[in-house]
C-alpha positions as CSV (number, residue, x, y, z in Angstrom):
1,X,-198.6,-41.3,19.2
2,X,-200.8,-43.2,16.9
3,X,-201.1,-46.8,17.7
4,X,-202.7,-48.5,14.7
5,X,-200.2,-49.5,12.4
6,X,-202.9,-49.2,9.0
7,X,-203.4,-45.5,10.3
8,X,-199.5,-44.4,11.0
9,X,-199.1,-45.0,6.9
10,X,-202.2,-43.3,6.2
11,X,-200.9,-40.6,8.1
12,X,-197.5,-41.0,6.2
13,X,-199.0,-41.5,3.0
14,X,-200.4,-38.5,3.4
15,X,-197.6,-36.0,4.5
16,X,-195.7,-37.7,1.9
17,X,-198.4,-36.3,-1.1
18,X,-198.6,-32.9,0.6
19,X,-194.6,-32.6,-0.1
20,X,-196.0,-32.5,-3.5
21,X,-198.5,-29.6,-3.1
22,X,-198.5,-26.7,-5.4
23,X,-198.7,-24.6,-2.2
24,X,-194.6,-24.2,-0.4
25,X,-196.1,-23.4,2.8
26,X,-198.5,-26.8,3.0
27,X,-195.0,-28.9,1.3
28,X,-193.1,-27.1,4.4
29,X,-195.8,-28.0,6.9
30,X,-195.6,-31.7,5.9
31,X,-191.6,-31.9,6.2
32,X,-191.8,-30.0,9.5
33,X,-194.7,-32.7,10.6
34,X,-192.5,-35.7,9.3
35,X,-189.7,-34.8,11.2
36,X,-192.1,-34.7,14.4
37,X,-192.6,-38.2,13.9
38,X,-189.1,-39.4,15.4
39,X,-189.1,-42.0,12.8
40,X,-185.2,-41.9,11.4
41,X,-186.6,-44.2,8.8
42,X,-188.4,-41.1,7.1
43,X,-185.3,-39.3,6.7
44,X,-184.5,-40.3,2.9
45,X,-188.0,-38.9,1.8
46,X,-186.7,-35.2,4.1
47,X,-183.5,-35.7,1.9
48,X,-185.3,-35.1,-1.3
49,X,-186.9,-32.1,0.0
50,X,-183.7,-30.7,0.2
51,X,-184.1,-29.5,-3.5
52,X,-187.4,-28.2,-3.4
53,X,-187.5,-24.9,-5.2
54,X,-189.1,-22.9,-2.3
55,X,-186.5,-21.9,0.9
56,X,-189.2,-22.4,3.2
57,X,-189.9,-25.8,2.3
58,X,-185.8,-26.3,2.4
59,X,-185.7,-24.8,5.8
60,X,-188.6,-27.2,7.1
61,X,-186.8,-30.6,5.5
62,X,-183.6,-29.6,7.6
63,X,-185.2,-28.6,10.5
64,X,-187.0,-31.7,10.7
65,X,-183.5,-34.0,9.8
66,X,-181.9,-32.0,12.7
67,X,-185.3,-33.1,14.9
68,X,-184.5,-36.9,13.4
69,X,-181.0,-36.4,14.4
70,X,-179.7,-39.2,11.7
71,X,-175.7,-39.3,11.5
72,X,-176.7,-40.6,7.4
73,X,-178.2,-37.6,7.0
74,X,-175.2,-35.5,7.4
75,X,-173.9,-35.6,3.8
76,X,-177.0,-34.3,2.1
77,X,-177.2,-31.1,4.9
78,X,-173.3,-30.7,3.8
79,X,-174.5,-30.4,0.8
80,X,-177.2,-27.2,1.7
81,X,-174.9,-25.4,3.4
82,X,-173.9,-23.4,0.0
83,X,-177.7,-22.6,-0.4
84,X,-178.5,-18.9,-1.1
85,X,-180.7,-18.6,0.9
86,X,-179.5,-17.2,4.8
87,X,-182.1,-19.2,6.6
88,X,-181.2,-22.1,4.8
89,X,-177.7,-22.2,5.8
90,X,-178.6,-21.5,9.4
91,X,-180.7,-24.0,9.6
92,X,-178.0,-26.4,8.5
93,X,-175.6,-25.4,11.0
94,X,-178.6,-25.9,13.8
95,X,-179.3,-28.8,12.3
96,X,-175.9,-30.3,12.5
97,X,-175.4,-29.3,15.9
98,X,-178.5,-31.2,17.0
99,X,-177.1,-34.5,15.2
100,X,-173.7,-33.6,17.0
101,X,-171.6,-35.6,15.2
102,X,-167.7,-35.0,14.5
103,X,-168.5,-35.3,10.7
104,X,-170.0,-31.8,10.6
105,X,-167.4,-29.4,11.8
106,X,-165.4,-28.9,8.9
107,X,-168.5,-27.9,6.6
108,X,-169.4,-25.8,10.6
109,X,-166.2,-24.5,10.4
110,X,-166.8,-22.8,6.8
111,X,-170.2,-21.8,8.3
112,X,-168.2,-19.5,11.1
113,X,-167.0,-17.3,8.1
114,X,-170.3,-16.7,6.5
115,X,-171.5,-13.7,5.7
116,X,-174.2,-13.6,7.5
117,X,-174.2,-13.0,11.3
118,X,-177.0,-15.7,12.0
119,X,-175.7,-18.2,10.2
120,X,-172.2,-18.2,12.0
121,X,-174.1,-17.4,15.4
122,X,-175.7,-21.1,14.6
123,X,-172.6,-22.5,13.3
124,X,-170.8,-21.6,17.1
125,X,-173.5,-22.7,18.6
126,X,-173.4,-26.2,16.9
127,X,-169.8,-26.4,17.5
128,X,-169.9,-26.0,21.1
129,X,-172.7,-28.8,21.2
130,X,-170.7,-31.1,19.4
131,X,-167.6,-30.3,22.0
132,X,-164.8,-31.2,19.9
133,X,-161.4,-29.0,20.5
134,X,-160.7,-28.9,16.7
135,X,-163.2,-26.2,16.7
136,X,-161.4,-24.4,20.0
137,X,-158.9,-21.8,17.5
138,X,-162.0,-20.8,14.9
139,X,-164.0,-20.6,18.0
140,X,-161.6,-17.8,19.6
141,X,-161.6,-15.8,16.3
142,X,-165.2,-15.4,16.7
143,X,-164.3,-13.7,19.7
144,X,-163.6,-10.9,17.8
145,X,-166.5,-10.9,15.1
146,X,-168.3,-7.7,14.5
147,X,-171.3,-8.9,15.4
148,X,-172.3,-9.0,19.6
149,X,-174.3,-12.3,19.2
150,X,-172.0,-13.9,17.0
151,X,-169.3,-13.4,19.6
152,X,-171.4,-14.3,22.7
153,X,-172.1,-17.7,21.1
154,X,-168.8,-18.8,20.5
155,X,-167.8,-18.0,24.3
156,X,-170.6,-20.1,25.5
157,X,-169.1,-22.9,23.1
158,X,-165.8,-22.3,24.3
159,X,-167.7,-23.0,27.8
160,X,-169.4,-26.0,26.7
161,X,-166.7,-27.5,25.1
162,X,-165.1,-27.2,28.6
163,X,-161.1,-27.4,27.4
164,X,-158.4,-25.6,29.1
165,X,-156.4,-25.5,25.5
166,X,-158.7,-22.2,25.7
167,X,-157.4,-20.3,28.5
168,X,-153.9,-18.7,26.8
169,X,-155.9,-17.1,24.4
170,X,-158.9,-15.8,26.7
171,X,-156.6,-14.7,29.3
172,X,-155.1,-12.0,26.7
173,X,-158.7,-11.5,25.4
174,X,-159.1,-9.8,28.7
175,X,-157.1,-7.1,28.3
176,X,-158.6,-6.5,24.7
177,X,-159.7,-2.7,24.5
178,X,-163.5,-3.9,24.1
179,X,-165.6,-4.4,26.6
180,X,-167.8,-6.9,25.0
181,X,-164.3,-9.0,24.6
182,X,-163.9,-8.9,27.7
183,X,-167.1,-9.7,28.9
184,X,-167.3,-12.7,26.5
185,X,-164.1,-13.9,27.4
186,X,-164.8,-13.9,31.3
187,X,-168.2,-15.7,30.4
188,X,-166.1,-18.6,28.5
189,X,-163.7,-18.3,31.1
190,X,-166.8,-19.1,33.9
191,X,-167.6,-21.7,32.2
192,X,-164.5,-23.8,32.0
193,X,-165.2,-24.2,35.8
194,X,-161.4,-24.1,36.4
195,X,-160.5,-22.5,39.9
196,X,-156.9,-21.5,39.1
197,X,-159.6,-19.1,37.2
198,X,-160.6,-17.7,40.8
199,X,-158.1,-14.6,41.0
200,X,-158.4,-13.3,37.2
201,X,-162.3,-12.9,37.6
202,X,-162.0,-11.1,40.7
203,X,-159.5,-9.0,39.1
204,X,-162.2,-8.8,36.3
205,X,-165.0,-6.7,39.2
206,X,-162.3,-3.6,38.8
207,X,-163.0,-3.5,35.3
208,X,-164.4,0.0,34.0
209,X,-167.2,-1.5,32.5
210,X,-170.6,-2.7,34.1
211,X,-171.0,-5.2,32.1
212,X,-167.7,-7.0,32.2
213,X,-168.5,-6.7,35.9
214,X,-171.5,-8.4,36.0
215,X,-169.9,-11.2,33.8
216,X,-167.5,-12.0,35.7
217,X,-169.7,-12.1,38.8
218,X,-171.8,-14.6,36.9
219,X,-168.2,-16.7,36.5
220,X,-167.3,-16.9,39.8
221,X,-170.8,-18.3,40.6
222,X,-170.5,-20.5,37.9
223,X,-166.8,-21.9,38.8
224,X,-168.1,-22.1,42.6
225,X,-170.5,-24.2,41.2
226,X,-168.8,-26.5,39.7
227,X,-166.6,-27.3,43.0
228,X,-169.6,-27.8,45.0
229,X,-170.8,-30.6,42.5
């Protein structure tokens, strides 16, 4: 970390006039480095990157915001999340579950329904790091998304947000005639930590599938785990 108080506004100074280079990559460069800084201070300058022309140099600016993690931040990345762009969008619902702030789940919540599977595999994710239980009946329609990843991430946030408003709706999730349901539905279950759980994931090792097997293996380890601590 620079020291020298004259060098860490050269230093600024400077990132601040390579946002204005004719080249995107060098402009995204010199968000991404501003929002290594730390400096929450910097975040209205990232802000006004938003509506730089190129999506990489959009991408960058929320990235580093996210990195920043400033709560006054969170109405311009609102703002982004109708961007065209696929990476954009993703990188405002990663970006929003960094600053983990209640503010963002209902533009998070639109996220979830987004075309593209990447951006609502971020927008779970984000949602389980912010914890809130609003999120818990989106959350267990993912469950069912077409997309493996997409529903994997939403079980772990149903996990991380750690409610038992969840259980109803897993517990008939593992009967669903998919096996990935199943085996993302004993993963959330797992990690709930709940040991009325105990006797569903045994039931869960006659299941005809390997996978939902190994699942629910991993879930008893992780609900024994929890009773140790």
């Amino acid at each position: 970390m620079i020291q020298n108080p004259a060098y860490q506004q050269m230093v600024l100074d400077t990132f601040c006039t390579a946002l204005e280079d004719a080249s995107p990559a060098i402009r995204a460069k010199a968000a991404e480095a501003l929002g290594k800084i730390g400096d929450v201070a910097i975040a209205p300058i990232l802000t006004k990157t938003l509506k730089d022309t190129s999506p990489e140099v959009r991408r960058s600016a929320i990235q580093a915001l996210g990195q920043l993690k400033d709560e006054a931040s969170i109405p311009h990345l609102l703002a982004a999340e109708q961007d065209s762009d696929n990476f954009v969008r993703q990188s405002v619902a990663e970006a929003l579950g960094n600053i983990g702030d209640d503010a963002a789940i209902p533009a998070l919540l639109k996220l979830i329904e987004d075309a593209n599977n990447d951006v609502r595999k971020s927008a779970a994710d984000a949602l389980g790091k912010i914890g809130s239980e609003a999120a818990i009946p989106d959350l267990l329609k993912l469950l069912e998304d077409s997309d493996y990843d997409v529903r994997k991430n939403a079980a772990d946030a149903l996990g991380k947000i750690g409610s038992d408003a969840a259980i109803p709706a897993l517990l008939k999730l593992i009967e669903y005639p998919d096996p990935e349901i199943r085996q993302a539905s004993a993963i959330a279950l797992g990690k709930l930590g709940n040991e009325a759980l105990i006797p569903v994931l045994i039931r869960l090792l006659e299941d005809s599938n390997a996978h939902v097997r190994e699942s629910a293996v991993d879930a008893l380890g992780n609900v024994a785990q929890y009773r140790v601590a």
